[in-house]
C-alpha angles and dihedrals in degrees: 000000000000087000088048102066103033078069099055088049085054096054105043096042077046088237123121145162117294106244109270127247120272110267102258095049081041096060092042098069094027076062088047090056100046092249089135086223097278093139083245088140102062097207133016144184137165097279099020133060125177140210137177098213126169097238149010090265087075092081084057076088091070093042094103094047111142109241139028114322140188125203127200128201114187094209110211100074099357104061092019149329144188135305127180111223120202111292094044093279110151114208132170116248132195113259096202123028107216095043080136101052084042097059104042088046077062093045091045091077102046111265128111144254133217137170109221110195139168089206125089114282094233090051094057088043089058091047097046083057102050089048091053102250124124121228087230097073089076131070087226160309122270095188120176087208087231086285133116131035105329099218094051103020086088088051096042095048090047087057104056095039084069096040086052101046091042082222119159131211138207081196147321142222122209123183120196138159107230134054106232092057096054097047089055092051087047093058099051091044096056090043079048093051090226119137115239139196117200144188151181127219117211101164096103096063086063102041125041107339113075088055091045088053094043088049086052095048091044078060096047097048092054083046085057098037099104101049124099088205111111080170085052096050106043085057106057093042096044081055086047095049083048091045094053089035083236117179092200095211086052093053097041081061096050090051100030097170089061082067092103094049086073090062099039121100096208107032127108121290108317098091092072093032083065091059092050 
């Protein structure tokens, strides 16, 4: 199901996967890295090799890499998300507990950490803090301001950060949650000649954030109750589906008993979801 819908956010942000080596090629540098051959990286090239992986301690594997590394955390869905409490209150929430423990383990020998967003710096300062983590444990922020081409600002920015630093890998690893994202990272890297090692997290989907997101669209729908406009309608929530990144079959079976709704004329949101 994870592959699933890796596929579908592929497909709509017009973004997928490069074609993967041929097998014997394949096997070769699966061997190089110690994979044993078991297909657990699901595409590699000379400079890039990529996981799907639950959570941000998978990259404790390249830890004792020898050289100078750099590793990179996206921080929405990949540090935390979003959970609802009871009363409707939506808080962010760690998605992995010793994210701490984790990073100074990296910094202990000797590489760096830095956070690469595409949200605002000060955004991702406020939610370290309410999820307990101080923006001192990493070495710094590389934040696209929410500015500049979605699907290459993360890579761009990564870019000049290492042409203005004059900073110099022996290789990098870099962990996102969305495909796109970590395309874009792949391709620079490999213009750039640096190794990387990338993932991607799929935790969140299981954990908070599909009951987050179908808090969120209960709210829209009453918000919209009282428009005429299906038009209207199917705008706001199709903007809200590419906001959340929703693949609305996955999410009906996350929340089976919300099936009828699809079919109901008058029940929450899904008979407009069916028309997206």
């Amino acid at each position: 199901m994870k592959r699933l819908y890796l596929l579908l956010l592929s497909l709509v942000s017009l973004s997928y996967f490069n074609l993967p080596l041929n097998a014997a090629d394949q096997q070769s540098l699966l061997k190089e890295e110690g994979c044993g051959g078991d297909g657990a990286y699901e595409r590699s090239s000379a400079l890039v090799f990529r996981e799907e992986v639950e959570d941000v301690s998978a990259v404790r594997k390249h830890i004792t890499r020898e050289g100078a590394g750099v590793f990179l955390f996206d921080a929405d869905e990949v540090l935390f998300t979003y959970d609802v409490r009871d009363g409707g209150k939506v808080v962010r929430v760690r998605l992995y507990d010793d994210i701490e423990l984790l990073v100074e383990n990296i910094k202990g020998r000797d590489h760096e950490v830095y956070i690469v967003t595409y949200n605002r710096e000060t955004v991702i300062r406020d939610a370290l803090k309410e999820i307990g983590l101080s923006d001192t444990l990493f070495d710094g922020i590389i934040s696209c301001e929410m500015s500049g081409d979605v699907k290459t600002a993360k890579g761009e920015k990564l870019r000049k950060f290492m042409e203005d630093s004059k900073k110099r890998y022996d290789f990098a690893v870099f962990i996102d949650n969305f495909p796109p994202f970590v395309e874009n990272i792949e391709e620079v890297a490999r213009e750039m000649e640096l190794r990387l090692y990338s993932f991607i997290a799929t935790g969140y989907l299981e954990k908070y954030y599909y009951r987050y997101v179908y808090d969120y669209l209960k709210k829209l729908q009453a918000d919209l109750s009282e428009s005429k406009d299906v038009g209207e309608k199917l705008t706001r929530i199709n903007k809200s589906l590419i906001k959340y990144r929703i693949d609305i079959n996955q999410f009906i079976e996350t929340f089976p008993k919300l099936k009828p709704f699809k079919t109901h004329v008058k029940g929450l949101i899904w008979p407009y979801l069916v028309y997206l």
